[in-house]
N, C-alpha and C positions, 0 to 999 in steps of 0.2 A: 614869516611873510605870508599875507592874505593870498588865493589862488589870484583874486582880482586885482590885487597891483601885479602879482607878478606878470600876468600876461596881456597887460595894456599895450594899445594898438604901439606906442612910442616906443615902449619896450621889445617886441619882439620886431621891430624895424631896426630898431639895433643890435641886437641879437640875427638876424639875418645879413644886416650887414657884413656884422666880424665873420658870419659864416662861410659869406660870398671871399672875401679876401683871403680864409684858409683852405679855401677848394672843399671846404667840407659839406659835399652834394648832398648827403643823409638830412644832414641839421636845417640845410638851405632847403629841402624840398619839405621837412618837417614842421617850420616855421610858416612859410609858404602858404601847406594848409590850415594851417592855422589863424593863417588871414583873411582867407579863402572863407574858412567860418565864421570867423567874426564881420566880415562885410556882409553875409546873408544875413546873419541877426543883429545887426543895425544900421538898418537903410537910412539916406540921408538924399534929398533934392539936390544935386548941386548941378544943376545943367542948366538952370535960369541966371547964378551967378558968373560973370566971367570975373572976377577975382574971390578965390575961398577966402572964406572968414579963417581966422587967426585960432578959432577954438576947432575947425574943421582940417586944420594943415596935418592933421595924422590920421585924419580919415580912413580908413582901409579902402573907399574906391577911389581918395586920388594917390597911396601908393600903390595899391595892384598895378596899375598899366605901367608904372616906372619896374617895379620887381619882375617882370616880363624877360625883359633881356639881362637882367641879373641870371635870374633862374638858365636862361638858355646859357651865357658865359660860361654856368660852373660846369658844364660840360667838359672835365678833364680827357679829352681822347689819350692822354697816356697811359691813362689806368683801364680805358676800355677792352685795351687788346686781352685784360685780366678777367674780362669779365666774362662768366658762363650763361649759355644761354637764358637762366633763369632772369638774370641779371639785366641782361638785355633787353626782353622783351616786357621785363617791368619798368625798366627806363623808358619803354618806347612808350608804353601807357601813361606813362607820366608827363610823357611831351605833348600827347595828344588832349590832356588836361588843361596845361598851358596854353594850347594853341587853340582851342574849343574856347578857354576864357579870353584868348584876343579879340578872337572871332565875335563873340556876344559884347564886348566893350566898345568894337565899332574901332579897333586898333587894329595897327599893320604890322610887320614882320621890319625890323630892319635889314640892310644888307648884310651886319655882321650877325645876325640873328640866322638869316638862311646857310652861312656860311656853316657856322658852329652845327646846325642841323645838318646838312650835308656831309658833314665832314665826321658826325657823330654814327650817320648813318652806312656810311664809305668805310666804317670803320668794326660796324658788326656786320657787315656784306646786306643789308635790308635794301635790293635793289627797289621793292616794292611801294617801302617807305619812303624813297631819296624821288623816287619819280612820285607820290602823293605830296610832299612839300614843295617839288617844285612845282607841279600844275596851282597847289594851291596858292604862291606866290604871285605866280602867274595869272589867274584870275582875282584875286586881290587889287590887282591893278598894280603890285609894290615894281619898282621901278629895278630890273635887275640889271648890274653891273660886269663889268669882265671879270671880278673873282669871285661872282656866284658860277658862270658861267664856267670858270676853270672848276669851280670846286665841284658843278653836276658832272663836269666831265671826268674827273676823278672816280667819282661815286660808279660811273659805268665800267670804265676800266678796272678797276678794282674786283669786279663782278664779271668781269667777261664779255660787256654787253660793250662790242665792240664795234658794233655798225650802228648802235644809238651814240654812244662818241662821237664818231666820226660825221654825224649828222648833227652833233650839236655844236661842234666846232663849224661846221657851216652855217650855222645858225648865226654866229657872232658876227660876220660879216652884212649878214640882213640885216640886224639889231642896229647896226652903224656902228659897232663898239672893234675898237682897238687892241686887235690880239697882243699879249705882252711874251715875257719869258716863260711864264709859267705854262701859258697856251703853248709856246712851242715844246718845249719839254714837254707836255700830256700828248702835242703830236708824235715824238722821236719815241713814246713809249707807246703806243698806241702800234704804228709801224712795226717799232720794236716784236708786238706779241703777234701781228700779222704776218711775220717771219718775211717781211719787204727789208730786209736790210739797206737798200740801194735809196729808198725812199727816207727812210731813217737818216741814211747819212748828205741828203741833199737837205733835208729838213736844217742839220745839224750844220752843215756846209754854208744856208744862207744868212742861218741864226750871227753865223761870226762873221760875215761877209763883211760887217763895218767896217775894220780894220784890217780886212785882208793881210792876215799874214800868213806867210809861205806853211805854216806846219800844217795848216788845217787841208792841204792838200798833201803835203807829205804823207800822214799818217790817216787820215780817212779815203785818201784816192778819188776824192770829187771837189770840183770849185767852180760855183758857177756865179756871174753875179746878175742880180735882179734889180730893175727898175721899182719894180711895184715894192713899196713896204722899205727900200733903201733905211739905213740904221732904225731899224725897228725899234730894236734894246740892246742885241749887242751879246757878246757872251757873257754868262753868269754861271753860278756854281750851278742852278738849277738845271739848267740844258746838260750841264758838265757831265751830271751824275747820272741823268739818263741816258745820253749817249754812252758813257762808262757800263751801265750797268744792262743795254742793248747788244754792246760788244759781248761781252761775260756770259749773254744770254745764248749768242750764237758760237762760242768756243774762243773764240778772238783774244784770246790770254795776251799776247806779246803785245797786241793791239792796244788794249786797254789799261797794260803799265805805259806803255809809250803816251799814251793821253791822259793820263793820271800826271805824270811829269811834265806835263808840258803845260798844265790846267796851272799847276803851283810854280813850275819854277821861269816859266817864258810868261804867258799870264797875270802872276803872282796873283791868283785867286783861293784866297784863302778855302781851303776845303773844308768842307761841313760832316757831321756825325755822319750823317749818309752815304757821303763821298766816302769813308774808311769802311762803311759798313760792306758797300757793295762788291769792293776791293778782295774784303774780306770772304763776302760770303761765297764768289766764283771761284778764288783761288782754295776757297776750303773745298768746295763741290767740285774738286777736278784734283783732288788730291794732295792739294801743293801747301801743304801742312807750314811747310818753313819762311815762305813768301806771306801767307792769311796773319803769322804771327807778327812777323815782320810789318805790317800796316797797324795791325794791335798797339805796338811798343811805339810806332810816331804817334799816334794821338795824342798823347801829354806835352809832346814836345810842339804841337797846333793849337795847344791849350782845349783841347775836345775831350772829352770824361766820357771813356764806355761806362755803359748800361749793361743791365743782365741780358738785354737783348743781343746786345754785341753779341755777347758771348755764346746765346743760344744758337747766332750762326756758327759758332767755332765748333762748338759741343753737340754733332747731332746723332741719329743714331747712325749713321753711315761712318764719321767721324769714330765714332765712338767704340763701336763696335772695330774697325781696323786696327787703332791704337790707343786704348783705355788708357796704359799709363800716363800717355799725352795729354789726355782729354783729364784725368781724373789730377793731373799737375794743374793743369787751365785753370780747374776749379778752385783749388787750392789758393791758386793766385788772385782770384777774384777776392777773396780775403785779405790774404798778406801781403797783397801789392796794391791793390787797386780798392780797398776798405768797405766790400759789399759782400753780401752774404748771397753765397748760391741759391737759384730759381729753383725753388721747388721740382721744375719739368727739368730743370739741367740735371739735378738730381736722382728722378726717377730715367732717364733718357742713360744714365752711368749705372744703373742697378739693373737696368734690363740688358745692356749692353754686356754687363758684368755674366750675368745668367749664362747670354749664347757665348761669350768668350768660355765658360766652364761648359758648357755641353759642346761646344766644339772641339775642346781639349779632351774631352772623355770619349767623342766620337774620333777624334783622332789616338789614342790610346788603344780602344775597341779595335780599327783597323790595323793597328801594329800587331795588338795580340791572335787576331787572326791571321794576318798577314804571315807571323812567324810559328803557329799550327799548322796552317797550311803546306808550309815548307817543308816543314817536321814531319806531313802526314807522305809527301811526295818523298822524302829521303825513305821513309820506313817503308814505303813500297817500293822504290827501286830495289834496297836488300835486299828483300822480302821475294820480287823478283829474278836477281842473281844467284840466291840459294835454292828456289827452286826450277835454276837451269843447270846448276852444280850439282843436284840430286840427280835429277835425267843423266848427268851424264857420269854420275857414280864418284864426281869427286868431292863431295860432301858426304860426311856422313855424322855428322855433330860434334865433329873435330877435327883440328886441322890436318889435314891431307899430306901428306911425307913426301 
């Protein structure tokens, strides 16, 4: 095959295509530029026609502006959390290609366009970068929605930038726009990390107010109800989890199985990966080994598949280092129960673990055998002692005395 058929404009729009639907960002960003080339070296008039000619419909400039929000899609945030800096920061230059060719096209961002950015950015901490897309959305004119806005608020929290949250969440109300679930969830965690628990749980208190019923006052100790905002949304898993994982945050163990149970079985809201996660990750960071496993083993039975992440809350080094044979069982299990192959970090987090368990056993050995010199040095001076007051008094004399 000639280089020139293989890489006709038709061809590598399909070939990007299949890219785009196997999340395969390399291929998809490889392709890309290479359309990116071939529309600088041949330019075409098409701004006079308002319908393209039939020999013009593979154009490289009337795909580019379609390939726009292709390219921002394949932004997998699952696989980001994997990504090292290097990786990151070449993604970000990659977007910045993207977004410099909308910009000269005379094209906008769409809504699920700033989302995937936001959420890509919330996702390597680029507090810098999540506040320059969204000014630049913002003077674009592009029209932003409540789940750009939930997703900038994210992006702050996520970073720590807790009083620009909380300012953007004000913002929603000047906007004219309609806070939903997700809004109040970003407020009950937002509260959450300001250690306002009482605010948290009014948040959380109005969120279920719709249906008033008795437990949300049993088990949070607040009920108020509110005219303004009356059946907003209503409870959902999303408020659930935050509030679940606000408890967790402030020690409220007892609290947060009590609301855990009450979310699935009064409820009946089906719980989400996150919901098991956060169950998980407070009862393992407070020791309670047997209860973290215990949410592990219902997740099959909610039809929910841990992930290696599950597991990296189960496996930490704190974890690890207390009870290695636990944690190095877990592992195991991640295989022969659950059919995935240990995270590399779960792996090195078990070998370093392994280390200080063998220098604390050696340090612990060390102080025995001192421990039992020492003793040995105190008995050989008392003798040592009693013989020479036996001598003074003449009844020693390097055998026994009659």
């Amino acid at each position: 095959m000639s280089t020139k058929s293989r890489f006709t404009t038709k061809k590598l729009l399909a070939e990007f295509k299949n890219s785009v639907d196997k999340h395969d960002i390399n291929q998809a960003w490889y392709v890309y530029h290479r359309l990116q080339h071939k529309y600088r070296n041949t330019p075409a008039d098409l701004s006079s026609s308002k319908v393209i000619p039939r020999r013009l419909i593979h154009h490289p400039k009337v795909a580019l502006p379609t390939m726009q929000s292709d390219i921002l899609s394949v932004l997998n945030l699952k696989h980001v959390v994997s990504y090292t800096p290097y990786h990151a920061s070449r993604m970000t230059e990659r977007i910045k290609k993207v977004l410099k060719t909308v910009a000269e096209s005379g094209g906008a961002l769409t809504s699920k366009d700033l989302n995937a950015l936001l959420g890509y950015f919330a996702s390597i901490k680029n507090s810098e970068a999540a506040d320059h897309i969204w000014q630049y959305a913002a003077l674009s004119g592009m029209p932003r929605d409540i789940t750009n806005y939930n997703s900038y608020v994210n992006a702050k929290l996520v970073v720590g930038e807790l009083d620009r949250a909380l300012e953007t969440i004000r913002e929603i109300r000047r906007a004219g726009l309609q806070p939903n679930s997700y809004t109040q969830a970003s407020l009950i965690r937002l509260y959450g990390l300001l250690g306002d628990l009482e605010a948290a749980k009014r948040v959380f208190g109005f969120a279920c107010s719709s249906t008033k019923l008795a437990f949300v006052k049993k088990h949070i100790g607040y009920w108020q109800d509110s005219l303004e905002d009356a059946n907003l949304s209503g409870p959902t898993v999303h408020i659930y989890n935050e509030m679940l994982d606000v408890l967790g945050m402030n020690g409220m163990v007892e609290e947060m199985r009590a609301l855990f149970e009450e979310m699935v079985v009064e409820r009946e809201i089906k719980p989400t990966r996150k919901s098991f996660e956060v169950m998980i990750k407070w009862h393992a960071k407070y020791w309670d080994m047997d209860s973290a496993e215990k949410y592990l083993e219902m997740m099959p039975g909610c039809k929910v598949r841990p992930t290696p992440a599950t597991f990296k809350l189960l496996i930490t080094p704190e974890t690890a280092t207390r009870d290695l044979n636990r944690c190095g069982k877990l592992a195991m299990e991640m295989t022969t129960k659950y059919g995935m192959a240990p995270a590399k970090s779960i792996i090195n987090t078990l070998e370093i673990a392994a280390k200080k368990v063998k220098e604390m056993e050696q340090m612990v050995k060390e102080a025995e055998a001192q421990k039992t010199s020492l003793f040995a040095g105190l008995y050989i001076g008392s003798v040592a002692k009693e013989t020479s007051e036996a001598e003074e008094k003449g009844g020693w004399n390097g055998s026994p005395s009659h």
